[in-house]
KESERO-977970 format. One record per residue (C-alpha): residue number from 1; z, y, x; chain. Coordinates in pm, 1 decimal. Last residue first. Example, Ala and Ser with C-alpha at 12.3 -4.5 7.8 and 13.67 -1.06 7.14 Angstrom:
+-----+----------+----------+----------+--------+
! num !       up !    north !     east ! cadena !
+-----+----------+----------+----------+--------+
!   2 !    714.0 !   -106.0 !   1367.0 !      A !
!   1 !    780.0 !   -450.0 !   1230.0 !      A !
+-----+----------+----------+----------+--------+
This chain:
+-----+----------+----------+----------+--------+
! num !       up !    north !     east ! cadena !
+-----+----------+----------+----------+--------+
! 326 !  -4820.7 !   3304.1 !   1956.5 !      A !
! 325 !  -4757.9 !   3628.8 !   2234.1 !      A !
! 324 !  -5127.3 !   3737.2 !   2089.7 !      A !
! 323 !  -5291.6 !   3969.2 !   2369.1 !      A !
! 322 !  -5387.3 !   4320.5 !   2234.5 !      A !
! 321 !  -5596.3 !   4543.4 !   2462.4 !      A !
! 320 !  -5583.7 !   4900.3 !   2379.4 !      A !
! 319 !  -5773.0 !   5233.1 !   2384.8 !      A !
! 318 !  -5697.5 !   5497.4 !   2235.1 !      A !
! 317 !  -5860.5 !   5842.3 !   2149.1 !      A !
! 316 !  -5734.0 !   6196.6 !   2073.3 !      A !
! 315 !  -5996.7 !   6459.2 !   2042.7 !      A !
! 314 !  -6218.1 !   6323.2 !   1797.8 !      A !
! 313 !  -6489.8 !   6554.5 !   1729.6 !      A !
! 312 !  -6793.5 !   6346.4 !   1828.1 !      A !
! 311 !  -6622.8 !   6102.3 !   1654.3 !      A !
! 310 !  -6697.5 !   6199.9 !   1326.9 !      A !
! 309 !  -6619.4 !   6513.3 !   1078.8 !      A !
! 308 !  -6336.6 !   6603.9 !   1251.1 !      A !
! 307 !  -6041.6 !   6814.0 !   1037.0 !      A !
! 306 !  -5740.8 !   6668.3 !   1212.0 !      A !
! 305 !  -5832.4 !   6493.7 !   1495.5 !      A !
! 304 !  -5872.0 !   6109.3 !   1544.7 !      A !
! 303 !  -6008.5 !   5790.1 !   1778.8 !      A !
! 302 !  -6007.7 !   5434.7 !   1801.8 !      A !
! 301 !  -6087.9 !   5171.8 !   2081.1 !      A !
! 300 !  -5968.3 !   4831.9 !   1999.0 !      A !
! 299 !  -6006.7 !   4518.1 !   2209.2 !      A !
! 298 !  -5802.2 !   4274.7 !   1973.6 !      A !
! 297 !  -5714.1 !   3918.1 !   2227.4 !      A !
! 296 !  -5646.5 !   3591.7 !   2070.5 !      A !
! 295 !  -5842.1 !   3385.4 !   2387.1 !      A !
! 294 !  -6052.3 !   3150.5 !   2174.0 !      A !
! 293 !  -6039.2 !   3461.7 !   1855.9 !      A !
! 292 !  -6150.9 !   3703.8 !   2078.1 !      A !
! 291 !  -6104.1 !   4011.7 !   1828.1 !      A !
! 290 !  -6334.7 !   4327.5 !   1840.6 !      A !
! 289 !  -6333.8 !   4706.0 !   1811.2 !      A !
! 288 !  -6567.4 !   4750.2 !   2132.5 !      A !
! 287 !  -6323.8 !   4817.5 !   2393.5 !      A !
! 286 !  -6485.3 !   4627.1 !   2662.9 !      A !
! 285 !  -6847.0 !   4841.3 !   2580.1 !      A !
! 284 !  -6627.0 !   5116.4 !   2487.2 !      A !
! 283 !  -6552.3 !   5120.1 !   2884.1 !      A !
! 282 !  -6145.5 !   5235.3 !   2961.2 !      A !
! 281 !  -6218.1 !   4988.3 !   3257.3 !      A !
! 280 !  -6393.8 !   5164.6 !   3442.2 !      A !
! 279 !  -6477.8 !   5530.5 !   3354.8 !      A !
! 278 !  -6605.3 !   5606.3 !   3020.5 !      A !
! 277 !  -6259.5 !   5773.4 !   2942.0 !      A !
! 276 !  -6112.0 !   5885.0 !   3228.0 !      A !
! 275 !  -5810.5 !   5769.2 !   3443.5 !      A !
! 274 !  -5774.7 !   5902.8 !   3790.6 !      A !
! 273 !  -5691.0 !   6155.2 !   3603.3 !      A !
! 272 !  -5518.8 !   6181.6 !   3250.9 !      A !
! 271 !  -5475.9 !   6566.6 !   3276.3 !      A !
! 270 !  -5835.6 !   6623.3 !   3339.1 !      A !
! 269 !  -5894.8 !   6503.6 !   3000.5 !      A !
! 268 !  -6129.9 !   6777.6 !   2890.8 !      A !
! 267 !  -6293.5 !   6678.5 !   2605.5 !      A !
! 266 !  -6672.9 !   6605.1 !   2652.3 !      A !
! 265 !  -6752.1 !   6524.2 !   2261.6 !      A !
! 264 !  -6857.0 !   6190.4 !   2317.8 !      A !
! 263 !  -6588.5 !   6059.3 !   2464.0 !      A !
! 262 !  -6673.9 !   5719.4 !   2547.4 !      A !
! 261 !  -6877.1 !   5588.8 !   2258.2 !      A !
! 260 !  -6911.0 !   5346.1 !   2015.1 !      A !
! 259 !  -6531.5 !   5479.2 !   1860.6 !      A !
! 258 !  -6366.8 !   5358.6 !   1553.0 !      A !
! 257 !  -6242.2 !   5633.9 !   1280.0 !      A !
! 256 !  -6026.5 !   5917.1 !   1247.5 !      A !
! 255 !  -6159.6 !   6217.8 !   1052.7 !      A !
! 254 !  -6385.9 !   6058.8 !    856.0 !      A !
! 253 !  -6183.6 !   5925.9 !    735.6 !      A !
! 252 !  -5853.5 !   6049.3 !    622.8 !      A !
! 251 !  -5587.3 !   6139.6 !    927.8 !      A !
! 250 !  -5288.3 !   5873.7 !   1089.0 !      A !
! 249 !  -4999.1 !   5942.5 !    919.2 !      A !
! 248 !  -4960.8 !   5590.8 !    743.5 !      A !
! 247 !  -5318.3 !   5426.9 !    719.1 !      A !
! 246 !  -5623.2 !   5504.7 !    803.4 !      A !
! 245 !  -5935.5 !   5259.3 !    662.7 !      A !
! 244 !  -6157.0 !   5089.3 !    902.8 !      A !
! 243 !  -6335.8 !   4831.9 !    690.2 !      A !
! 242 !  -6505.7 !   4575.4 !    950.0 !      A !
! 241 !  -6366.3 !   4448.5 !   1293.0 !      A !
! 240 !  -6622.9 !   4313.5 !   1534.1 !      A !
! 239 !  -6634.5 !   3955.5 !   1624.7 !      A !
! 238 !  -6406.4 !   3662.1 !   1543.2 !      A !
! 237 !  -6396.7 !   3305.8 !   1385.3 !      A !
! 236 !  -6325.3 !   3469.7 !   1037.9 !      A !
! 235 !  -6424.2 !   3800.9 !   1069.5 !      A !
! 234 !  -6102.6 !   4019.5 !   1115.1 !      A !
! 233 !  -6045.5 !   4315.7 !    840.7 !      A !
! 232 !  -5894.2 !   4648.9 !    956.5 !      A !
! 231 !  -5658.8 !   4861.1 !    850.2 !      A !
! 230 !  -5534.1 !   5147.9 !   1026.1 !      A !
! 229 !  -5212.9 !   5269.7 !   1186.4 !      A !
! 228 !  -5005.2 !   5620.6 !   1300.5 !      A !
! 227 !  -4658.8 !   5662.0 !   1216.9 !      A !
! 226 !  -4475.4 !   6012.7 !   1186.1 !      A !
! 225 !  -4093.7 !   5927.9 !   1083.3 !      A !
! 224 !  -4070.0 !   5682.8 !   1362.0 !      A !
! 223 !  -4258.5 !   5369.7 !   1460.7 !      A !
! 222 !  -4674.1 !   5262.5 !   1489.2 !      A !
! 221 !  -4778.3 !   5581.4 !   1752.1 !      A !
! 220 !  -4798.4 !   5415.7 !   2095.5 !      A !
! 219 !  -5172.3 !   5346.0 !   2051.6 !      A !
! 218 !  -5268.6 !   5362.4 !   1680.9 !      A !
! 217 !  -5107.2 !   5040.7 !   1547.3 !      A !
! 216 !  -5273.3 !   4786.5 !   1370.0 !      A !
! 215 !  -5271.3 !   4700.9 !    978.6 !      A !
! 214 !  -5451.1 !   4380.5 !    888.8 !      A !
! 213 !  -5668.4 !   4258.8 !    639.6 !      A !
! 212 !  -5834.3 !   3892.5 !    611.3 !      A !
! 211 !  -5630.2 !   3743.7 !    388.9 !      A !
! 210 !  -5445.2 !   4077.1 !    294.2 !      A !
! 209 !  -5218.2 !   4334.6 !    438.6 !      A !
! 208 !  -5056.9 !   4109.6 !    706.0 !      A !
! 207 !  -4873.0 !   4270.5 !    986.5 !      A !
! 206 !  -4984.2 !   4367.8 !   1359.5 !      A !
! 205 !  -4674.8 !   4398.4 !   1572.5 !      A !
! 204 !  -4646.6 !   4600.2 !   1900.4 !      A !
! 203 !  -4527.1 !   4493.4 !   2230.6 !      A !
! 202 !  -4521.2 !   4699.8 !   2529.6 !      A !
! 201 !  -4754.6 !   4944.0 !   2720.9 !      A !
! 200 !  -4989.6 !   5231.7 !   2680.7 !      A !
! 199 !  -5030.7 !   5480.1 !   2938.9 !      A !
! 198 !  -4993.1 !   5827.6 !   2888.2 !      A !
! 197 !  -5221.5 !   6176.9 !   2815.3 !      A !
! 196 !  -5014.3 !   6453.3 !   2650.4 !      A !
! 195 !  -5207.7 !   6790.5 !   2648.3 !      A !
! 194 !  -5594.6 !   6710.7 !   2604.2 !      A !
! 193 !  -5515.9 !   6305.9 !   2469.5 !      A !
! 192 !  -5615.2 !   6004.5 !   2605.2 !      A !
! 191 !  -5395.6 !   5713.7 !   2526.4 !      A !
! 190 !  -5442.8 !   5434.5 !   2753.7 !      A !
! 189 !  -5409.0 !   5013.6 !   2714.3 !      A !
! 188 !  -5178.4 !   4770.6 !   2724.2 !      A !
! 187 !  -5074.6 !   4593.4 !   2440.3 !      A !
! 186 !  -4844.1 !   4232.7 !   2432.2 !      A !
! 185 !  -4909.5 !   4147.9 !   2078.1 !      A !
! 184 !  -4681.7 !   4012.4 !   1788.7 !      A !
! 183 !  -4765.4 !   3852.0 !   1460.6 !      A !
! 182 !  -4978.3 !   3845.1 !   1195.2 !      A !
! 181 !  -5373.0 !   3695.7 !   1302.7 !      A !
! 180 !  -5344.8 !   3364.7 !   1096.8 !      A !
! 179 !  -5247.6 !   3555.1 !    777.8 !      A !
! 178 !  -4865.6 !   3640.4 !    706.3 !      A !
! 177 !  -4704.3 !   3608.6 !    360.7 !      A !
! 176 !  -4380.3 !   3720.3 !    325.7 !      A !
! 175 !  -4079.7 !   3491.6 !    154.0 !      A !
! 174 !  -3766.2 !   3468.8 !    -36.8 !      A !
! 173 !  -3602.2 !   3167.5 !   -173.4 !      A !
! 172 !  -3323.8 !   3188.4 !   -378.2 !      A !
! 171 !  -3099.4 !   2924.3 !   -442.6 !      A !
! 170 !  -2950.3 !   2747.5 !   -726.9 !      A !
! 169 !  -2744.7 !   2410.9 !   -797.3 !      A !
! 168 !  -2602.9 !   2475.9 !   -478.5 !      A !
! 167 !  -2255.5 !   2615.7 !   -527.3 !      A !
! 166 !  -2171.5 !   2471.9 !   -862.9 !      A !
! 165 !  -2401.4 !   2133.6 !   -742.5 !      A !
! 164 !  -2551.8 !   1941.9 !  -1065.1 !      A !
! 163 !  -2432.1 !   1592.7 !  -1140.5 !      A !
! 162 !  -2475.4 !   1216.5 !  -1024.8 !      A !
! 161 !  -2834.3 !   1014.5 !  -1102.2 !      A !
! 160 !  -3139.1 !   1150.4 !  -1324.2 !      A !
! 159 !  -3057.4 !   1528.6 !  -1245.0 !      A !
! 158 !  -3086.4 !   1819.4 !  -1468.7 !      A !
! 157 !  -3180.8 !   2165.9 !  -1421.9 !      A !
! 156 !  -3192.6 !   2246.9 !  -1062.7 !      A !
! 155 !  -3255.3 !   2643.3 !  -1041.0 !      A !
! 154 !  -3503.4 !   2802.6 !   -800.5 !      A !
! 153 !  -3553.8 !   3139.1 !   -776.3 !      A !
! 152 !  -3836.4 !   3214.7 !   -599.8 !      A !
! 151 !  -3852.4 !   3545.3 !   -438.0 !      A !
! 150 !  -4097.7 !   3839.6 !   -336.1 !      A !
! 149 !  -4065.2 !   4210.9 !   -209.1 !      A !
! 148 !  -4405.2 !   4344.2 !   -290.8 !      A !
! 147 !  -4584.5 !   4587.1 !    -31.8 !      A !
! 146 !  -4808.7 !   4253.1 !     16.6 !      A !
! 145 !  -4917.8 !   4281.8 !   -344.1 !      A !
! 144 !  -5089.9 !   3919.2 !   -394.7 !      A !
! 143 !  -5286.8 !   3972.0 !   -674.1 !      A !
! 142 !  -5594.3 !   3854.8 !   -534.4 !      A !
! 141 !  -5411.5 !   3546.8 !   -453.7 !      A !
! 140 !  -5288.2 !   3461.8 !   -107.7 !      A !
! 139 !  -5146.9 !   3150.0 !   -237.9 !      A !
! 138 !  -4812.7 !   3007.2 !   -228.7 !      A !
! 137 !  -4746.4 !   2616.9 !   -247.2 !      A !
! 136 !  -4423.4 !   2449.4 !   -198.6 !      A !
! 135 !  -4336.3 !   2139.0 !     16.3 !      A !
! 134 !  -4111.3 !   1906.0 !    -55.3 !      A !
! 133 !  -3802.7 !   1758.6 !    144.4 !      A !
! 132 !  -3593.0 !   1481.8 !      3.0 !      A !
! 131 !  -3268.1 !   1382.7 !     72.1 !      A !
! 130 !  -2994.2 !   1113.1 !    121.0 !      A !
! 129 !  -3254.0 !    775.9 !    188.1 !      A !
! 128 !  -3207.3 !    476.0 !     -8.6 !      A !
! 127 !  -3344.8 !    481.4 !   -329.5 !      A !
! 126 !  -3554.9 !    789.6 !   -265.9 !      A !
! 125 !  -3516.1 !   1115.0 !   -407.9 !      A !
! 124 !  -3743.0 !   1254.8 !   -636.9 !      A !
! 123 !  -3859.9 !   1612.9 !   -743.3 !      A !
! 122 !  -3943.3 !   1758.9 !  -1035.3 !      A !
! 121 !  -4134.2 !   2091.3 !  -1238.9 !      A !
! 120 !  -4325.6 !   2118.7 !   -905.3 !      A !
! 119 !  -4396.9 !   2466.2 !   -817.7 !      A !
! 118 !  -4680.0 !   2616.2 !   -729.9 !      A !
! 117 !  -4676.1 !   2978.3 !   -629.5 !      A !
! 116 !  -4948.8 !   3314.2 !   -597.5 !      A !
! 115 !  -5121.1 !   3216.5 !   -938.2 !      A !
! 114 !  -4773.8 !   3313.5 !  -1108.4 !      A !
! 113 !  -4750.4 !   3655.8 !  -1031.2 !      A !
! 112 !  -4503.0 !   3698.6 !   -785.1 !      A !
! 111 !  -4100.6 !   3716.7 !   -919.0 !      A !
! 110 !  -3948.5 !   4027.4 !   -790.7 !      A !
! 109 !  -3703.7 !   4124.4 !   -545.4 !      A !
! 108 !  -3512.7 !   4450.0 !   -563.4 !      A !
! 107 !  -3183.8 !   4396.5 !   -324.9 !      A !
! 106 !  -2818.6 !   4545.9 !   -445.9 !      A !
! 105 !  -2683.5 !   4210.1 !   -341.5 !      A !
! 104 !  -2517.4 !   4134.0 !   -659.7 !      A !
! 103 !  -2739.4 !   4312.6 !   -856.8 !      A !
! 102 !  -3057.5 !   4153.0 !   -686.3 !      A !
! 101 !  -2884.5 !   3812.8 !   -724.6 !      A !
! 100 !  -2802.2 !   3831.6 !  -1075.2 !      A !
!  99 !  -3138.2 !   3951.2 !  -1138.9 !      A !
!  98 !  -3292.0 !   3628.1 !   -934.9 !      A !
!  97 !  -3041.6 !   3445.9 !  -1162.3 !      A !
!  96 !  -3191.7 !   3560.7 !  -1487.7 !      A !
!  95 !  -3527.9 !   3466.3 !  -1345.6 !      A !
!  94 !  -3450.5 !   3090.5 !  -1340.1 !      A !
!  93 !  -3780.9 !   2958.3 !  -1170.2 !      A !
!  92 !  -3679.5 !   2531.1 !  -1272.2 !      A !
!  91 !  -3650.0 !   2197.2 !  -1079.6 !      A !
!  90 !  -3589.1 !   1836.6 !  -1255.9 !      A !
!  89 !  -3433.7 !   1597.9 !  -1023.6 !      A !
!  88 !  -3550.1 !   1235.5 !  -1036.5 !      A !
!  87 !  -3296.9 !   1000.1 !   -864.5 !      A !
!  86 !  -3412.9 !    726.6 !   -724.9 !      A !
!  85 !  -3097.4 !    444.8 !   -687.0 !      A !
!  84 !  -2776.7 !    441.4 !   -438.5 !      A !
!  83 !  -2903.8 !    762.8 !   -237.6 !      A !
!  82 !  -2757.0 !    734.7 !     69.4 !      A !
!  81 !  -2472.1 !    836.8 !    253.9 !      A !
!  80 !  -2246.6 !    654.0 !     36.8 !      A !
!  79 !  -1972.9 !    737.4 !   -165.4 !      A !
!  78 !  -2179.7 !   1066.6 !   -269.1 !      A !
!  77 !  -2403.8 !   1330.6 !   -129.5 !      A !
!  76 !  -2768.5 !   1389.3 !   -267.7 !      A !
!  75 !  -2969.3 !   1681.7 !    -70.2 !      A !
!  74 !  -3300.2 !   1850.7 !   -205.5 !      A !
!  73 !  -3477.7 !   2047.3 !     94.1 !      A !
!  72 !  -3775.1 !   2337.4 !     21.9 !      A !
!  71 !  -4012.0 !   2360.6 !    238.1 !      A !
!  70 !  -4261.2 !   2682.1 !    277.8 !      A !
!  69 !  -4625.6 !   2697.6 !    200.8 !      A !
!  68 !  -4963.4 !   2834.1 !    276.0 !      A !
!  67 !  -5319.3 !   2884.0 !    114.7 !      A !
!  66 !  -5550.4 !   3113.2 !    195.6 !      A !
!  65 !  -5734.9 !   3030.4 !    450.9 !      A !
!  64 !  -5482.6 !   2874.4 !    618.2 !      A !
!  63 !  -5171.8 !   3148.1 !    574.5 !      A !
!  62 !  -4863.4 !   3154.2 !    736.5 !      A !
!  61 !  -4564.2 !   3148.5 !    537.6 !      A !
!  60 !  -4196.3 !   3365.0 !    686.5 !      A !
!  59 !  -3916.8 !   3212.1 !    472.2 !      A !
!  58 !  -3600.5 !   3387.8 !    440.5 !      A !
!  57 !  -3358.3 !   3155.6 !    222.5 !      A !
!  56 !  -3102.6 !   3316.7 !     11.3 !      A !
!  55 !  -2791.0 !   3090.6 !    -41.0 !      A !
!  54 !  -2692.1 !   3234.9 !   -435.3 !      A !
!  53 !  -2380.0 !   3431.4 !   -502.3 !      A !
!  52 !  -2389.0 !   3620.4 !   -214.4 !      A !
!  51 !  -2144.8 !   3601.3 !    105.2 !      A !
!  50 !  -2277.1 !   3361.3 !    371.6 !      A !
!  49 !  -2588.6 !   3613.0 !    355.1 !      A !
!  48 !  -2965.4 !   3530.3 !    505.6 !      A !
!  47 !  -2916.9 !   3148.2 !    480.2 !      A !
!  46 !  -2957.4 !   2955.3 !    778.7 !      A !
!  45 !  -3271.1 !   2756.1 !    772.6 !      A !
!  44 !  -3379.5 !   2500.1 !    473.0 !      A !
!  43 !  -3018.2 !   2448.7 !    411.8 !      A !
!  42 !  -2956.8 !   2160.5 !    108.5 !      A !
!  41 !  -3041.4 !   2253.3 !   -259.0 !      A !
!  40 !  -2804.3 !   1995.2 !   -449.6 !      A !
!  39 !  -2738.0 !   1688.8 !   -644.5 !      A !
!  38 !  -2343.7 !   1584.8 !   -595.9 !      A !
!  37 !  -2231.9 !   1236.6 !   -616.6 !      A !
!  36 !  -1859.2 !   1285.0 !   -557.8 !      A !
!  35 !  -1773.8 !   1336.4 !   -851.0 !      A !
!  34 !  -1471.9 !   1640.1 !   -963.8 !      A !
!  33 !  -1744.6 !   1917.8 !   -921.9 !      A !
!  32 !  -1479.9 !   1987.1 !   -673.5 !      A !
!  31 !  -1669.6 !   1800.5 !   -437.4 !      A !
!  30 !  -1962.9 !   2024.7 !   -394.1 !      A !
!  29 !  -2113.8 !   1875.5 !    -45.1 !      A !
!  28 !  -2372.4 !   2140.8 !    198.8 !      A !
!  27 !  -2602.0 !   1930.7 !    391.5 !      A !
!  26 !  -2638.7 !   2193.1 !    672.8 !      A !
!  25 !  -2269.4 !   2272.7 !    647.6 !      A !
!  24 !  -2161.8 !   2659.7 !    719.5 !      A !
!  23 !  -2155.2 !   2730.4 !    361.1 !      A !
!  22 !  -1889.1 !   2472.8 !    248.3 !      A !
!  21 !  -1702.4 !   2521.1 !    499.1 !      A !
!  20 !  -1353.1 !   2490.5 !    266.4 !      A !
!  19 !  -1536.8 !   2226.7 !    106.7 !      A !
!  18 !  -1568.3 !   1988.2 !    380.7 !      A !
!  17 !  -1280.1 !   2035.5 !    487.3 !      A !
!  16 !  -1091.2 !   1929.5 !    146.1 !      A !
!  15 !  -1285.9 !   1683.1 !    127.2 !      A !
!  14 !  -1227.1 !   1506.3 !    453.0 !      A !
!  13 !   -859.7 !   1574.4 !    380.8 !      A !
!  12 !   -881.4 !   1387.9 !     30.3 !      A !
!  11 !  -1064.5 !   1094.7 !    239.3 !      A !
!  10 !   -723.1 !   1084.3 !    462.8 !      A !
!   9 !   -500.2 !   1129.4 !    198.2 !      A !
!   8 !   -655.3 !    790.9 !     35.4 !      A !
!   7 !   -685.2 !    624.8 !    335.0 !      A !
!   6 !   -330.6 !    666.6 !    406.0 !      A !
!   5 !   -202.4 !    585.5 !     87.2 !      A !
!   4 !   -469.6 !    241.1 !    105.3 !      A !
!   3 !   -254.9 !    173.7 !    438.7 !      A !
!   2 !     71.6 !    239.0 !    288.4 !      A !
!   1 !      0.0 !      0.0 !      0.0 !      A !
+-----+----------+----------+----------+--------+
């Protein structure tokens, strides 16, 4: 009888542990459910906030073509490590809990429109094994608003086998689309401008704006309260950038646009010397607005003034050489 006392206390210990880090766990139980055969979202990553009602789940999706995904982890814990039978475990978008969320967190994420997700209405988990991982579909629909702060809520409904987790019957899962050219670049590069001529040099990011749209940074100007970018669309495969468009601070075509030539209305850029534009290797036929997609270089060579009509009149013009760091 002692012995069984002792296993007893020490199983009620175990519990009691395992609830009281109940956030920190990558299979996180919900004993106090009163059963121990719990149905439950399990960590994907580290959730954003120990603190919110919901685990929040940051998902960064890159596109292929346009079509991407993100897991999402169902865990069973009971007795027994492993699931005793298949249990079927009916998943839901509970929009009253993404408002909960955004109150509780004072955040302002919205549901996509619904031919940017998939979402399975269940998901099954082995006889035999103690979780399931599926994969969920998001689409870079027309609709897609990539100024849009997105999130799934998921809710777990029902369960074929053991009862629904307290704690992790419902998480949210938040997410940013990113096509195959999003990401980080090591730049290098010159800025050539009449009264503040510099070198260009560190790592800036080029972000999604569509499936085949990107924003990229004017030369050292992408930060602060007076940002400088365009958009751009990549050929599949590479070649030459189409679609200039400004974007942020940086002037209205046709008063900023891509540059053919090497300064073309003779500014003086004495300033800049040894460095010149036409003059080896600031050459527009290197710089010629194009992506390497073998080598996953941007060679970008982009001017601006206030009030030009065309690049003859740009008096500021960049050069830069973007090198993926993916």
């Amino acid at each position: 009888m002692k012995l069984n006392i002792t296993s007893v206390m020490l199983a009620l210990g175990i519990v009691s542990v395992l609830t009281s880090c109940l956030k920190d766990t990558k299979t996180p139980a919900d004993p106090s459910l009163g059963t121990n055969n719990v149905v439950e979202f399990m960590n994907s990553s580290v959730p954003i906030s120990y603190t919110s009602i919901y685990p929040q789940y940051d998902n960064g999706v890159t596109l292929v073509g346009d079509t991407g995904g993100f897991n999402v982890n169902v865990n069973w814990t009971g007795a027994q490590y492993d699931a005793p039978t298949d249990i079927t475990v009916s998943i839901a978008i509970d929009t009253a809990a993404l408002t909960a969320f955004n109150n509780d967190q004072g955040t302002s994420y919205i549901l996509p429109p619904t031919d940017v997700f998939s979402v399975p209405s269940s998901i099954v988990i082995k006889k035999g094994t103690p979780s399931t991982i599926t994969r969920f579909t998001v689409t870079g629909a027309s609709d897609y608003d990539y100024t849009k702060s997105y999130c799934l809520p998921l809710t777990i409904t029902s369960s074929s086998y053991g009862v629904v987790s307290s704690n992790y019957g419902t998480a949210m899962y938040t997410f940013v689309l990113n096509n195959k050219y999003a990401g980080t670049y090591t730049t290098t590069g010159y800025f050539f401008h009449p009264s503040s001529p510099r070198a260009i040099s560190g790592d800036y990011r080029v972000y999604t704006t569509g499936v085949t749209t990107n924003k990229f940074p004017i030369g050292d100007l992408p930060a602060g309260g007076n940002p400088y970018y365009f958009v751009a669309s990549t050929p599949d495969g590479g070649g030459a950038l189409t679609g200039y468009t400004a974007a942020g601070n940086a002037p209205a075509s046709p008063a900023s646009g891509f540059m053919t030539l090497d300064n073309p209305g003779n500014v003086n850029y004495s300033g800049a010397a040894p460095n010149a534009p036409g003059t080896s290797p600031y050459l527009s036929s290197t710089y010629n607005n194009s992506y390497d997609a073998t080598k996953k270089i941007y060679w970008l060579h982009v001017g601006y003034a206030g009030g030009a009509t065309g690049q003859t009149g740009y008096t500021r013009q960049v050069y830069m050489e973007m090198v993926s760091d993916q």
